[in-house]
Biopython code that builds the backbone (N, CA, C, O; Angstrom):
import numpy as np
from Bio.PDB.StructureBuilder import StructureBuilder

atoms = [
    (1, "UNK", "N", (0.826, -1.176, 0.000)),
    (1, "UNK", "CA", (0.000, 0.000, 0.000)),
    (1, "UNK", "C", (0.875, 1.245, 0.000)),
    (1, "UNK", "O", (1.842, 1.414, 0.742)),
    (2, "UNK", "N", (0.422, 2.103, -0.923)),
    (2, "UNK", "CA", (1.181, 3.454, -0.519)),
    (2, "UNK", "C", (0.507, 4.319, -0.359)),
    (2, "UNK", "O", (-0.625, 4.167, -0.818)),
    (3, "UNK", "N", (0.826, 5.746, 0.399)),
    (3, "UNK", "CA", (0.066, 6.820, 0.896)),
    (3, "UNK", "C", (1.279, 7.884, 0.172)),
    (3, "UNK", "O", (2.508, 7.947, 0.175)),
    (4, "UNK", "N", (0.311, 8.541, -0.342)),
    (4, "UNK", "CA", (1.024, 10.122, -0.619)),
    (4, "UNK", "C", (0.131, 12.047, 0.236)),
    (4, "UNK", "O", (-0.984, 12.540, 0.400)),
    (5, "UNK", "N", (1.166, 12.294, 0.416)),
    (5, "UNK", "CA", (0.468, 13.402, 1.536)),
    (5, "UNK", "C", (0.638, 14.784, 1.051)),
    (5, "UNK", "O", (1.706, 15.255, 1.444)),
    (6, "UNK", "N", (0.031, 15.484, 0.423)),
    (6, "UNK", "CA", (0.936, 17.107, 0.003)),
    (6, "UNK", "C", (0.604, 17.699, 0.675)),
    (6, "UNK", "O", (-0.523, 17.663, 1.170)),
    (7, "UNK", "N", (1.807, 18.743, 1.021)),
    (7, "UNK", "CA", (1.637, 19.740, 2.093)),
    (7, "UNK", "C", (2.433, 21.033, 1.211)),
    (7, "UNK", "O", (3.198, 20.799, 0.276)),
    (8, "UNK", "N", (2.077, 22.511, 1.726)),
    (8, "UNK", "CA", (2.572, 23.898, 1.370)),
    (8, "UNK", "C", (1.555, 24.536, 0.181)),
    (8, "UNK", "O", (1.707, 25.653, -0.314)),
    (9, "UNK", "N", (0.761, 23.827, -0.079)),
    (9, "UNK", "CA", (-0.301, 25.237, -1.072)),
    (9, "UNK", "C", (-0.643, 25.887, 0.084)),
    (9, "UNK", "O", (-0.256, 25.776, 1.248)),
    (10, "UNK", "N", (-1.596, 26.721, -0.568)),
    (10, "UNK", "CA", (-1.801, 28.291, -0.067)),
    (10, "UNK", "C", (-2.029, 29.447, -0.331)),
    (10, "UNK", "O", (-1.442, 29.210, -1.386)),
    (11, "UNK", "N", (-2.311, 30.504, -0.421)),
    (11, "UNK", "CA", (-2.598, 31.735, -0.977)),
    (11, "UNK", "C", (-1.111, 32.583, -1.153)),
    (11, "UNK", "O", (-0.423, 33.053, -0.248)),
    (12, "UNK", "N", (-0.904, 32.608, -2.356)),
    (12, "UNK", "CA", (-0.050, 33.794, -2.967)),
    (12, "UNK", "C", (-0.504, 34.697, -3.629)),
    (12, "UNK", "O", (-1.724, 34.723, -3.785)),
    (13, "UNK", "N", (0.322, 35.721, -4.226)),
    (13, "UNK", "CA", (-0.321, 36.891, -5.349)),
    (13, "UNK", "C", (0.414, 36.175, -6.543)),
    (13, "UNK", "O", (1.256, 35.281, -6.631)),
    (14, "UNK", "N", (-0.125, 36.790, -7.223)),
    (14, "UNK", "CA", (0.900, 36.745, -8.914)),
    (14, "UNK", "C", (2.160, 36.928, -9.047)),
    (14, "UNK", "O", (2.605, 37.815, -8.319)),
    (15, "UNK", "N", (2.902, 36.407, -9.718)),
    (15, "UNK", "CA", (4.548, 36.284, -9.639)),
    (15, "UNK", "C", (4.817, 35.744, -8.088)),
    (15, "UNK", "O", (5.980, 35.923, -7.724)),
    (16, "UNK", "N", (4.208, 35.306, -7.409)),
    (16, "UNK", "CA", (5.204, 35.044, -6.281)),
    (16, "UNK", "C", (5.297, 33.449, -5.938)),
    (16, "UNK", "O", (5.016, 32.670, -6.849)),
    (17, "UNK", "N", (5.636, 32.984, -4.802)),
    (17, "UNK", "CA", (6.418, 31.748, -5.073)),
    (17, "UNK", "C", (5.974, 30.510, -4.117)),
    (17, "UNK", "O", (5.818, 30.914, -2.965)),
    (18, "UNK", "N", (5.700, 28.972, -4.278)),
    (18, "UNK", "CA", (5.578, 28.529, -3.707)),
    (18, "UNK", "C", (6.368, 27.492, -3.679)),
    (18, "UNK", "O", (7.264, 27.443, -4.522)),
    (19, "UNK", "N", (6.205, 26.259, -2.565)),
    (19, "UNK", "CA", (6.567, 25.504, -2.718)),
    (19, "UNK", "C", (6.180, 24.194, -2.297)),
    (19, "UNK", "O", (6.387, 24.088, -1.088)),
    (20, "UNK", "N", (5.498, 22.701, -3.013)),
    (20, "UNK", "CA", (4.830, 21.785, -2.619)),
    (20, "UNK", "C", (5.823, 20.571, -2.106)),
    (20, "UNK", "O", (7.013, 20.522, -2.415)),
    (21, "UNK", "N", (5.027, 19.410, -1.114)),
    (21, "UNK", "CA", (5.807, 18.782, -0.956)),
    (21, "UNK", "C", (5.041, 17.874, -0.992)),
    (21, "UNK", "O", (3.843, 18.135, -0.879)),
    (22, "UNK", "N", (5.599, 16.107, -1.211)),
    (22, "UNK", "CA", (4.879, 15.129, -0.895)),
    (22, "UNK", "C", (5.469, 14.213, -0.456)),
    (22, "UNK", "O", (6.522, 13.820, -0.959)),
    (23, "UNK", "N", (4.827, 13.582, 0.750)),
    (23, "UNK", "CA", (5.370, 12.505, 1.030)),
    (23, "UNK", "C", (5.007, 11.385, 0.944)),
    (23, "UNK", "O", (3.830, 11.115, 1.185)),
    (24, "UNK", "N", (5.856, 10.471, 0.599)),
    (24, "UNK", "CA", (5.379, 9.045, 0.029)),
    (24, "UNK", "C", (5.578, 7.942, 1.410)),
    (24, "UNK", "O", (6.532, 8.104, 2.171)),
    (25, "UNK", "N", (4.700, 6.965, 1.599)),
    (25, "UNK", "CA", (5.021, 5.922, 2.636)),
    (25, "UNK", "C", (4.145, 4.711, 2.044)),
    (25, "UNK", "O", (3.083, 4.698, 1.423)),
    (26, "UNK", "N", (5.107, 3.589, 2.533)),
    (26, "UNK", "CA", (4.538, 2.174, 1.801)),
    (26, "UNK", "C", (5.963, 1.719, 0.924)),
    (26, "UNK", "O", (7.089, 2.215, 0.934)),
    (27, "UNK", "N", (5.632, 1.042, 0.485)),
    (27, "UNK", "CA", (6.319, 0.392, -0.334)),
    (27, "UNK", "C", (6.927, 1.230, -1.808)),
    (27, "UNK", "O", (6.165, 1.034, -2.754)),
    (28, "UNK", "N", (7.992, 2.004, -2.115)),
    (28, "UNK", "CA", (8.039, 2.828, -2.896)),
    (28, "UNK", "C", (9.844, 2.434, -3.482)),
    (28, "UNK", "O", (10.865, 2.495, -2.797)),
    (29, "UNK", "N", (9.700, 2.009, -5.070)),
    (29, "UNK", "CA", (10.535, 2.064, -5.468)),
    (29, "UNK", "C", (10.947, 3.413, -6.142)),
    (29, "UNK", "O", (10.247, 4.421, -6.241)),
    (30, "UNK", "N", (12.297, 3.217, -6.609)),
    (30, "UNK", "CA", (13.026, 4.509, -6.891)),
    (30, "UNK", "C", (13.174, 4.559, -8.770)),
    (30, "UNK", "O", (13.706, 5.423, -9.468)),
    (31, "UNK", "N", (12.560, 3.432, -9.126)),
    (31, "UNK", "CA", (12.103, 3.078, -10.479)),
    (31, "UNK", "C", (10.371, 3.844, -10.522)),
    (31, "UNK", "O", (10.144, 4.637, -11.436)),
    (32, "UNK", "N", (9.712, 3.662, -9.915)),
    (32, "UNK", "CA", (8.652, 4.472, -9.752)),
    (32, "UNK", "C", (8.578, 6.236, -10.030)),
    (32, "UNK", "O", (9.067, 7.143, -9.356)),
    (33, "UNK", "N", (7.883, 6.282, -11.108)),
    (33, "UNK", "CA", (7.783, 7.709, -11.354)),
    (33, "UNK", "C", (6.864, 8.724, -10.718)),
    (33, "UNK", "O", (5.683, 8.528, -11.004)),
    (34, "UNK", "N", (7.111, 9.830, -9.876)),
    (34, "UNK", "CA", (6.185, 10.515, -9.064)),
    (34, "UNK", "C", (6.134, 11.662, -9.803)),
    (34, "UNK", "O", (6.918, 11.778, -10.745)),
    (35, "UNK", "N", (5.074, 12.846, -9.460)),
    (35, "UNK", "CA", (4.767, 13.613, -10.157)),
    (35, "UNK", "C", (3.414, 14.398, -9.833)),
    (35, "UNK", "O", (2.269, 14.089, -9.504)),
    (36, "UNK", "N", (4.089, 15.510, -10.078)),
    (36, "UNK", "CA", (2.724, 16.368, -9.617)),
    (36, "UNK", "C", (1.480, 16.675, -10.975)),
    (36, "UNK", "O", (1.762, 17.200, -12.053)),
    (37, "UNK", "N", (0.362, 16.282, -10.636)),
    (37, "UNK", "CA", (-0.908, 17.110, -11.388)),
    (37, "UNK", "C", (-1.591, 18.160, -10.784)),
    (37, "UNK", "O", (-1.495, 18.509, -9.607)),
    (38, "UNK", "N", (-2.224, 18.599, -11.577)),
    (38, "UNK", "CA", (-3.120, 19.866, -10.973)),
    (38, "UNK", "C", (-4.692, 19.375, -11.869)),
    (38, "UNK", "O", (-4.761, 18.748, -12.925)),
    (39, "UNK", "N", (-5.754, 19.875, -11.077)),
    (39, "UNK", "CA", (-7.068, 20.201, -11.603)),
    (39, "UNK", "C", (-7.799, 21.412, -10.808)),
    (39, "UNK", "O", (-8.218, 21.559, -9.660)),
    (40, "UNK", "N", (-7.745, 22.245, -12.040)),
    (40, "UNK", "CA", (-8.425, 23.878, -11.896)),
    (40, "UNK", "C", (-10.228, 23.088, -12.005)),
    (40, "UNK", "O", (-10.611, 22.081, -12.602)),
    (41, "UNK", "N", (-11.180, 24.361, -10.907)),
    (41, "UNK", "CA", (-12.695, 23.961, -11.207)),
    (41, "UNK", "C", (-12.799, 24.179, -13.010)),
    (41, "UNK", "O", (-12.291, 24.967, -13.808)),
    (42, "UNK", "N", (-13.979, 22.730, -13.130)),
    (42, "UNK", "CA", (-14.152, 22.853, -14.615)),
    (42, "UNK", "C", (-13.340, 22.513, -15.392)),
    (42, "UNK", "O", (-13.657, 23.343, -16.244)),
    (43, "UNK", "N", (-12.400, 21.895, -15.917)),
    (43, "UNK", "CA", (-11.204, 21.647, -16.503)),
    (43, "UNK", "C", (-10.604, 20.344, -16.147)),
    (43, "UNK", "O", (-10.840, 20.066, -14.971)),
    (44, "UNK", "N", (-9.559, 19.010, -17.079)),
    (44, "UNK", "CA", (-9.439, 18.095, -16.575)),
    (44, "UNK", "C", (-7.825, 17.923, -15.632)),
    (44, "UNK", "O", (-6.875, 18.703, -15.573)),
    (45, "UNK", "N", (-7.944, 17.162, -15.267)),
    (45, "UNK", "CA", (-6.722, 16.554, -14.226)),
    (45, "UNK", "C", (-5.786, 16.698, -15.333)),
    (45, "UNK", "O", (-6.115, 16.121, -16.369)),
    (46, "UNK", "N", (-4.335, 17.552, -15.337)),
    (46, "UNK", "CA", (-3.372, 17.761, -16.092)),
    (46, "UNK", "C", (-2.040, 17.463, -15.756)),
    (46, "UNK", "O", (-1.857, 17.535, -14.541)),
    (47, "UNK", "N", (-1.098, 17.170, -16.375)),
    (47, "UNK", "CA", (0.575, 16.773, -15.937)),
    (47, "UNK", "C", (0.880, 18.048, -15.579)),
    (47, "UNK", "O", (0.591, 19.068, -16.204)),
    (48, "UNK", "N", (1.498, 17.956, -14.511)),
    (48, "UNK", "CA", (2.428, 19.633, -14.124)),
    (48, "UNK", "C", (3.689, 19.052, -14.480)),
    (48, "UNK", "O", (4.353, 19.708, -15.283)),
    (49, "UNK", "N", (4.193, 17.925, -14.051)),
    (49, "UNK", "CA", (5.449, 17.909, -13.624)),
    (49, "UNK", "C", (5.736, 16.306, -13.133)),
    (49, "UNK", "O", (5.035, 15.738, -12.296)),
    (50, "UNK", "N", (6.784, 15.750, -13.747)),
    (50, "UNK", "CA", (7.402, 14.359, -13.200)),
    (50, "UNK", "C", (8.417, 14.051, -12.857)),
    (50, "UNK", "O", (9.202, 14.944, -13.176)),
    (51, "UNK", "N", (9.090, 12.970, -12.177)),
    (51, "UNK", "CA", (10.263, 12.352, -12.041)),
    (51, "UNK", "C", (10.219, 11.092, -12.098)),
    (51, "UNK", "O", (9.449, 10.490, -11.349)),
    (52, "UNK", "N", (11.180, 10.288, -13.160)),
    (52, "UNK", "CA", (10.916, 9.267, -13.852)),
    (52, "UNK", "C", (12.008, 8.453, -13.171)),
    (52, "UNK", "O", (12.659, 8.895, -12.224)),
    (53, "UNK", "N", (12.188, 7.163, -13.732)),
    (53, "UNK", "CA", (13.669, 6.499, -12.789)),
    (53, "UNK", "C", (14.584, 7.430, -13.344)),
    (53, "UNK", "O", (14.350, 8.313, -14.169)),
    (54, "UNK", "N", (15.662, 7.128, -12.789)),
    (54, "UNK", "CA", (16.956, 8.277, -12.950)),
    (54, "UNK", "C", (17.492, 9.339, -13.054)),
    (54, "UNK", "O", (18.575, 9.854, -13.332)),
    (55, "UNK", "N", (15.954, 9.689, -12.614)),
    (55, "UNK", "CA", (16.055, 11.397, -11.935)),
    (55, "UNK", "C", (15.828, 11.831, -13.534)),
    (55, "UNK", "O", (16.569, 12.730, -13.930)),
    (56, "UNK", "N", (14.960, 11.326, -14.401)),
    (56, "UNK", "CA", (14.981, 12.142, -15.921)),
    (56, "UNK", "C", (13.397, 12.658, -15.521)),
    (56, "UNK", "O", (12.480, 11.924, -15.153)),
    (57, "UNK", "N", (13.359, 13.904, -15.675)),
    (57, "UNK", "CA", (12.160, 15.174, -15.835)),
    (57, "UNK", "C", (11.195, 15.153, -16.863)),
    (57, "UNK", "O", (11.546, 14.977, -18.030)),
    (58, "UNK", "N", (9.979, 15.320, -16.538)),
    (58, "UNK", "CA", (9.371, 15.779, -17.748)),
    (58, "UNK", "C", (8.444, 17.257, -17.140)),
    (58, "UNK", "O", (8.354, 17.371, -15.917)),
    (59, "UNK", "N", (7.947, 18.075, -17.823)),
    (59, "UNK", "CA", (7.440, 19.101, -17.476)),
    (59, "UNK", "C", (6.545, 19.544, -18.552)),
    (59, "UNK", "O", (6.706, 19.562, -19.772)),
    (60, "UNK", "N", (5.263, 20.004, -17.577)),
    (60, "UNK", "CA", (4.217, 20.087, -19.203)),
    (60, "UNK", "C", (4.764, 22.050, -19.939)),
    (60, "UNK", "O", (5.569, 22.741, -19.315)),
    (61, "UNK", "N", (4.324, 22.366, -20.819)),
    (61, "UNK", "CA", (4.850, 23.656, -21.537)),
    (61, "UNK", "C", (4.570, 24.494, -20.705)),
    (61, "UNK", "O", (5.418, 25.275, -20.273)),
    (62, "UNK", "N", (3.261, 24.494, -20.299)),
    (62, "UNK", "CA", (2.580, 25.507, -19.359)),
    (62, "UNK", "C", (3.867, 25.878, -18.283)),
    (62, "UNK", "O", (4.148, 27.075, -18.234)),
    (63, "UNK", "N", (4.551, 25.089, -17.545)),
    (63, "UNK", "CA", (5.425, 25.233, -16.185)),
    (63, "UNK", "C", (7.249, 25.468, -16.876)),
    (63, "UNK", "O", (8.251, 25.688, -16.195)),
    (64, "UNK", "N", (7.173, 25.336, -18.279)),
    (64, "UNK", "CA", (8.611, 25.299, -18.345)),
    (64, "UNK", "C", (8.957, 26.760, -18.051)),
    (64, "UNK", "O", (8.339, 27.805, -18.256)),
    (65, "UNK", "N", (10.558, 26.399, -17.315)),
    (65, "UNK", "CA", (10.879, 27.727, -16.906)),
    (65, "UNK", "C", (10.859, 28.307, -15.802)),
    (65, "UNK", "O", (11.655, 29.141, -15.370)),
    (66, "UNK", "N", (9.022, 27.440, -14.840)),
    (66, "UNK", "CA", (8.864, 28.465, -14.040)),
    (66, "UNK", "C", (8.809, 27.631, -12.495)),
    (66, "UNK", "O", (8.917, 28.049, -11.342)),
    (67, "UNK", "N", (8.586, 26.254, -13.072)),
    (67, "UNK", "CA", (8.493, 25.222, -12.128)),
    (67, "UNK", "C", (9.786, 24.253, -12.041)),
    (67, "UNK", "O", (10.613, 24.211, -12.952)),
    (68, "UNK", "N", (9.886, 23.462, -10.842)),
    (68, "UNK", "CA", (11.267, 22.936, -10.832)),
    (68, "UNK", "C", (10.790, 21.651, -9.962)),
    (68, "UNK", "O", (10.451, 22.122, -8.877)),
    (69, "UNK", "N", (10.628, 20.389, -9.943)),
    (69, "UNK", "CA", (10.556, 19.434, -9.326)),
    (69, "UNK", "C", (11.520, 18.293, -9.069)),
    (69, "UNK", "O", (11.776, 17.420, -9.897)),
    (70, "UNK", "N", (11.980, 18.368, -7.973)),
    (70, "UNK", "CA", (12.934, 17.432, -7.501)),
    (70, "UNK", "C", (12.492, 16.176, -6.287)),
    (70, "UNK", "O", (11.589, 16.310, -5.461)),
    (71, "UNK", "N", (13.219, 15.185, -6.412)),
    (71, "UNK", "CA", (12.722, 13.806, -5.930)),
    (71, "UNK", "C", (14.041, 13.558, -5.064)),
    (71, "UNK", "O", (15.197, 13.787, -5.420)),
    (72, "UNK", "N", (13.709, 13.161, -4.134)),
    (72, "UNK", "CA", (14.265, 12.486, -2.721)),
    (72, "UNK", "C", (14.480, 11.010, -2.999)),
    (72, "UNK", "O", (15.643, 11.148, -3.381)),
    (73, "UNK", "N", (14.358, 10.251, -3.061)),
    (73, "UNK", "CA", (14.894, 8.523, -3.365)),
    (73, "UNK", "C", (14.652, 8.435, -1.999)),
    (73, "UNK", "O", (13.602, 7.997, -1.529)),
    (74, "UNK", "N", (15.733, 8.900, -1.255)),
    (74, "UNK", "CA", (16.237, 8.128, 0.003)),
    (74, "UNK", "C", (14.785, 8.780, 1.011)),
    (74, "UNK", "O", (14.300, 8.006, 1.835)),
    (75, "UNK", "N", (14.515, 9.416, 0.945)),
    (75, "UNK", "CA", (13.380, 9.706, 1.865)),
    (75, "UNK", "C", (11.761, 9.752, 1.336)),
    (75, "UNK", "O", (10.756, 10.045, 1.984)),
    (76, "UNK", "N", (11.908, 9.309, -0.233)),
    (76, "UNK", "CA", (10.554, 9.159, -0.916)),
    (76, "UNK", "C", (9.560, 10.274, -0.881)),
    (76, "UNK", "O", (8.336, 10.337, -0.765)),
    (77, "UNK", "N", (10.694, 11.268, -1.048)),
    (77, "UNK", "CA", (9.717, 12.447, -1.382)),
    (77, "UNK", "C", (9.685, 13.041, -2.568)),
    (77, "UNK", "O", (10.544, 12.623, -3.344)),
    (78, "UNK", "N", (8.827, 14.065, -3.066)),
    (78, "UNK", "CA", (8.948, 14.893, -4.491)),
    (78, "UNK", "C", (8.518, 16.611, -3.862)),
    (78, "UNK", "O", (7.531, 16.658, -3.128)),
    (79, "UNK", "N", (9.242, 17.913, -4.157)),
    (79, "UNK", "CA", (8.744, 18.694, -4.005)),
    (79, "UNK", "C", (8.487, 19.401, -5.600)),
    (79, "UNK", "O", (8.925, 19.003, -6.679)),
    (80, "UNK", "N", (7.670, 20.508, -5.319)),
    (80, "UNK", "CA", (7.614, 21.568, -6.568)),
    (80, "UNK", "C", (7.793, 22.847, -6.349)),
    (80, "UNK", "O", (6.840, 23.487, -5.905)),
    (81, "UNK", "N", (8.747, 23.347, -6.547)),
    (81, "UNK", "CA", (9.431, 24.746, -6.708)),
    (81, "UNK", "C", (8.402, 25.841, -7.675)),
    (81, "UNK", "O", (8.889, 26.536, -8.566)),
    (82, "UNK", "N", (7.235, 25.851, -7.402)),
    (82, "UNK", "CA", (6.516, 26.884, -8.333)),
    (82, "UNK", "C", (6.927, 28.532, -7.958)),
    (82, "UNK", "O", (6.703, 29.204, -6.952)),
    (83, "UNK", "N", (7.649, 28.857, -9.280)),
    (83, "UNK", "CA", (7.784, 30.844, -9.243)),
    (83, "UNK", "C", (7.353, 31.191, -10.283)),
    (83, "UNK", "O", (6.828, 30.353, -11.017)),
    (84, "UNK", "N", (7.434, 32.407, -10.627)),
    (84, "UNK", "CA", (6.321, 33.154, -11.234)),
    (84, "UNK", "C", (4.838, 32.794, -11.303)),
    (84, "UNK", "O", (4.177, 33.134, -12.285)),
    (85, "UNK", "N", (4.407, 32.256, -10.498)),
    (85, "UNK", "CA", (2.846, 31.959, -10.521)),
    (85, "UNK", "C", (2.258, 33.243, -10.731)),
    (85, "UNK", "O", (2.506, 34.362, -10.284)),
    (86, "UNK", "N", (0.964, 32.546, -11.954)),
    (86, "UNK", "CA", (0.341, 33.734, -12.479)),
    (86, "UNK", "C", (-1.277, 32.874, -12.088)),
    (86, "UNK", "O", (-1.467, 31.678, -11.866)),
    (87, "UNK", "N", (-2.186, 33.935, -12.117)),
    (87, "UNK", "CA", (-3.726, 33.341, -12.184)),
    (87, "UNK", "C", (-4.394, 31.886, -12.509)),
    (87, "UNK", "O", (-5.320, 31.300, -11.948)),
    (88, "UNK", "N", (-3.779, 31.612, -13.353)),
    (88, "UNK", "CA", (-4.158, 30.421, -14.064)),
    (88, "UNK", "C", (-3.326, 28.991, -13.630)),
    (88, "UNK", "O", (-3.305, 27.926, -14.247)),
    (89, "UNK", "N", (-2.509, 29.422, -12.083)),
    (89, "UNK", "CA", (-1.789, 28.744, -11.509)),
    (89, "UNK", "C", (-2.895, 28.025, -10.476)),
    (89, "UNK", "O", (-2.696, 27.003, -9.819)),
    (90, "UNK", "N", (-3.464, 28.403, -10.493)),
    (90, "UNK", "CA", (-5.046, 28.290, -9.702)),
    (90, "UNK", "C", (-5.513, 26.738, -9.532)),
    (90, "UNK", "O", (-6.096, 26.125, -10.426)),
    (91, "UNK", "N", (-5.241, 26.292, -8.508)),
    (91, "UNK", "CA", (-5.619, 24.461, -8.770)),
    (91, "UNK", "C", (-5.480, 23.657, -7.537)),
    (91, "UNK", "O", (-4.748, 24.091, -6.648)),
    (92, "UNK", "N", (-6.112, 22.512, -7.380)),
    (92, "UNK", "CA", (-5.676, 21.187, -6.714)),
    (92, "UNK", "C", (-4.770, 20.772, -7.431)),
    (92, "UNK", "O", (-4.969, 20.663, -8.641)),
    (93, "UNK", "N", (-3.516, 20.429, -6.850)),
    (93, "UNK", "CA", (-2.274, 20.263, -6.764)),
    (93, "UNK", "C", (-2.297, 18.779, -6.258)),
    (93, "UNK", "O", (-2.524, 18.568, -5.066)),
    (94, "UNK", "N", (-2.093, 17.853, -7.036)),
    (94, "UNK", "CA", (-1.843, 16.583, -6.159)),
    (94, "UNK", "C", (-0.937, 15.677, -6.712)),
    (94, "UNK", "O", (-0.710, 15.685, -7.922)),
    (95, "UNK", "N", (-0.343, 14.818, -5.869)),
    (95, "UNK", "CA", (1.016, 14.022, -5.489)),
    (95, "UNK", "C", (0.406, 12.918, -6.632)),
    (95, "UNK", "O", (-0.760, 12.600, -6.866)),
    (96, "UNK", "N", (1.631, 12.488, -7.218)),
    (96, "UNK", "CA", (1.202, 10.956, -8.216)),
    (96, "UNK", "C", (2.121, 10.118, -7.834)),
    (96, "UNK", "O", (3.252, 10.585, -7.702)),
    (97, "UNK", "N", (1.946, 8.923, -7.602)),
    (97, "UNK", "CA", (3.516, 7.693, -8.358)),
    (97, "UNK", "C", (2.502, 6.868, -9.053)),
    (97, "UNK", "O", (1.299, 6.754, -8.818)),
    (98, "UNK", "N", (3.501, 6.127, -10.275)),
    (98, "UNK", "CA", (3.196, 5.239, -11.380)),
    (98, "UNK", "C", (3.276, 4.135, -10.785)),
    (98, "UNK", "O", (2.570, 4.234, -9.781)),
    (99, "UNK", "N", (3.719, 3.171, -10.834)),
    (99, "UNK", "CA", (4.644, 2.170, -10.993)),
    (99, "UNK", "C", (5.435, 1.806, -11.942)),
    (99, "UNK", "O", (5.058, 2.041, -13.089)),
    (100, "UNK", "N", (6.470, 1.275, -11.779)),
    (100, "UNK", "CA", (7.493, 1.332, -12.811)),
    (100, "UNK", "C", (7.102, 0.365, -13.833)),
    (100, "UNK", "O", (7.683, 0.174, -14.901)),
    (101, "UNK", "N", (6.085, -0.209, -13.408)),
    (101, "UNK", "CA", (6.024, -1.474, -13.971)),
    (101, "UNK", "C", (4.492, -1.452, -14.705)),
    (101, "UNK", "O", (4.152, -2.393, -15.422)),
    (102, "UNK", "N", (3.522, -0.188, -14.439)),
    (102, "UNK", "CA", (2.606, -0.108, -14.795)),
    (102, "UNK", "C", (1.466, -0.517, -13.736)),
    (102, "UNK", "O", (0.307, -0.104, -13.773)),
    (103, "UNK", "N", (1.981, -1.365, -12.824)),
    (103, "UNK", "CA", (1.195, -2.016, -12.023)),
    (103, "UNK", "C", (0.740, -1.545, -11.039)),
    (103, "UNK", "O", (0.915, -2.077, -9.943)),
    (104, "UNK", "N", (-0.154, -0.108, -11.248)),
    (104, "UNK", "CA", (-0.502, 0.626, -9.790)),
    (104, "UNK", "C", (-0.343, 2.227, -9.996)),
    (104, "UNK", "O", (0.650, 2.685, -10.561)),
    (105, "UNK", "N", (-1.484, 3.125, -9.455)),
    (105, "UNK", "CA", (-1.317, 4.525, -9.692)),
    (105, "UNK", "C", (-1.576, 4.465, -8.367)),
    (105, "UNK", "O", (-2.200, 3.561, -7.810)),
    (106, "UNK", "N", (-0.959, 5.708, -7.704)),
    (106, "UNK", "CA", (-1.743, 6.218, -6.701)),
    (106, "UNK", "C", (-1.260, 8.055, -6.456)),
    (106, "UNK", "O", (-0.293, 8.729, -6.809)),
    (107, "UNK", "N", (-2.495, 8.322, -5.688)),
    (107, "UNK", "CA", (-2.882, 9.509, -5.680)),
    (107, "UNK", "C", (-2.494, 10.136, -4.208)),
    (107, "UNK", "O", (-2.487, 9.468, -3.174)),
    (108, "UNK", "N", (-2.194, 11.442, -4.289)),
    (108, "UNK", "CA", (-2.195, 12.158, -2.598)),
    (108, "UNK", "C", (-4.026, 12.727, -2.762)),
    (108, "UNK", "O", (-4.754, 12.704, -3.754)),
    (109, "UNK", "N", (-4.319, 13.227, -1.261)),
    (109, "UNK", "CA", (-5.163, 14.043, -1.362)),
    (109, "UNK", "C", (-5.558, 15.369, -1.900)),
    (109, "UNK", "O", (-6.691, 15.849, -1.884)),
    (110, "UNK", "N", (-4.293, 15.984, -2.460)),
    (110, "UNK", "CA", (-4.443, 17.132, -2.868)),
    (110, "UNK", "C", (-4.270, 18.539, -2.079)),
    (110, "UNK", "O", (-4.958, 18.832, -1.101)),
    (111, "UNK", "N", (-3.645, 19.055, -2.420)),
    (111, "UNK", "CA", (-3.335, 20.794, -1.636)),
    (111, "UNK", "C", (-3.337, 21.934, -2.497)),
    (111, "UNK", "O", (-2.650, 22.135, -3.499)),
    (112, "UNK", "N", (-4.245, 22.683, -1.938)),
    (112, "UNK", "CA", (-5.161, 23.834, -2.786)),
    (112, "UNK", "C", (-3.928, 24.854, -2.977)),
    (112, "UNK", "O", (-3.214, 25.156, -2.021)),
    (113, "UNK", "N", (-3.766, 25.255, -3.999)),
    (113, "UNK", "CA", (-2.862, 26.231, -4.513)),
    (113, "UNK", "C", (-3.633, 27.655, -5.291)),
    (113, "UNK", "O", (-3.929, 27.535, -6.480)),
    (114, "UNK", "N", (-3.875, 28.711, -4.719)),
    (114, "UNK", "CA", (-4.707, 29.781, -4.684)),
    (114, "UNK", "C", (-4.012, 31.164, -5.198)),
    (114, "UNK", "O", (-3.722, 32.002, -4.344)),
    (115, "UNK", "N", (-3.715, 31.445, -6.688)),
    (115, "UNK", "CA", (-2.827, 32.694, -7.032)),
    (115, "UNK", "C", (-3.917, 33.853, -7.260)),
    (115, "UNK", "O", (-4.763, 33.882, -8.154)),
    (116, "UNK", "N", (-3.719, 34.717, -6.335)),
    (116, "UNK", "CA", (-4.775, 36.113, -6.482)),
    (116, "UNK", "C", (-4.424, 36.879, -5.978)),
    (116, "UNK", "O", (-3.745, 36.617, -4.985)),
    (117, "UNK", "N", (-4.637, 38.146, -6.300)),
    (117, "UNK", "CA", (-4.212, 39.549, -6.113)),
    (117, "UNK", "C", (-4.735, 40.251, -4.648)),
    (117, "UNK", "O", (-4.441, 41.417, -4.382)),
]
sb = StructureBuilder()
sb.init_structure("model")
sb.init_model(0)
sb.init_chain("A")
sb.init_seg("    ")
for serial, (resi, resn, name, xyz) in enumerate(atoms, 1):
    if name == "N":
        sb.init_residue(resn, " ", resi, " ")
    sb.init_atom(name, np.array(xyz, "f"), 0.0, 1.0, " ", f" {name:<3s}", serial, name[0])
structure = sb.get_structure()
């Protein structure tokens, strides 16, 4: 079984900066790809941001540049470095791992990420 937990959304303004975290517990390989999504109201569940085995990145267009996600191995965590957040940064923010193997998604609960003036 695994549990994922995000913690640090919150209310910012525009351009300014956050930073998410998740923690993973259970059974978690380092072949396992974690990764943050977001879903804005109205709109579907989208890739923000991944870490694949070997520490190789993927990042959707929307975040290049502005987002930065790094993975822990040894402590099974993933954070997200979001700066310049603009309006449309606006979302449930939630924790992913794959399995490496295909065999298994799982989800965090989600942490509200709120960009407004």
């Amino acid at each position: 079984q695994v549990q994922l937990v995000e913690s640090g959304g919150g209310l910012v303004q525009p351009g300014g900066s956050l930073r998410l975290s998740c923690a993973a517990s259970g059974l978690i390989f380092s072949a396992d790809t974690m990764g943050w999504f977001r879903q804005a109201p109205g709109k579907q569940r989208e890739l923000v941001a991944s870490v694949g085995r070997g520490g190789s990145t993927n990042y959707a267009d929307f975040v290049k540049g502005r987002f930065t996600i790094s993975r822990d191995n040894s402590k099974n965590t993933i954070d997200l470095q979001m700066n310049s957040l603009n309006l449309e940064d606006t979302a449930v923010y939630y924790c992913n791992l794959d399995r490496y193997d295909g065999r298994g998604d799982y989800w965090g609960q989600g942490t509200q990420v709120t960009v407004s003036s």
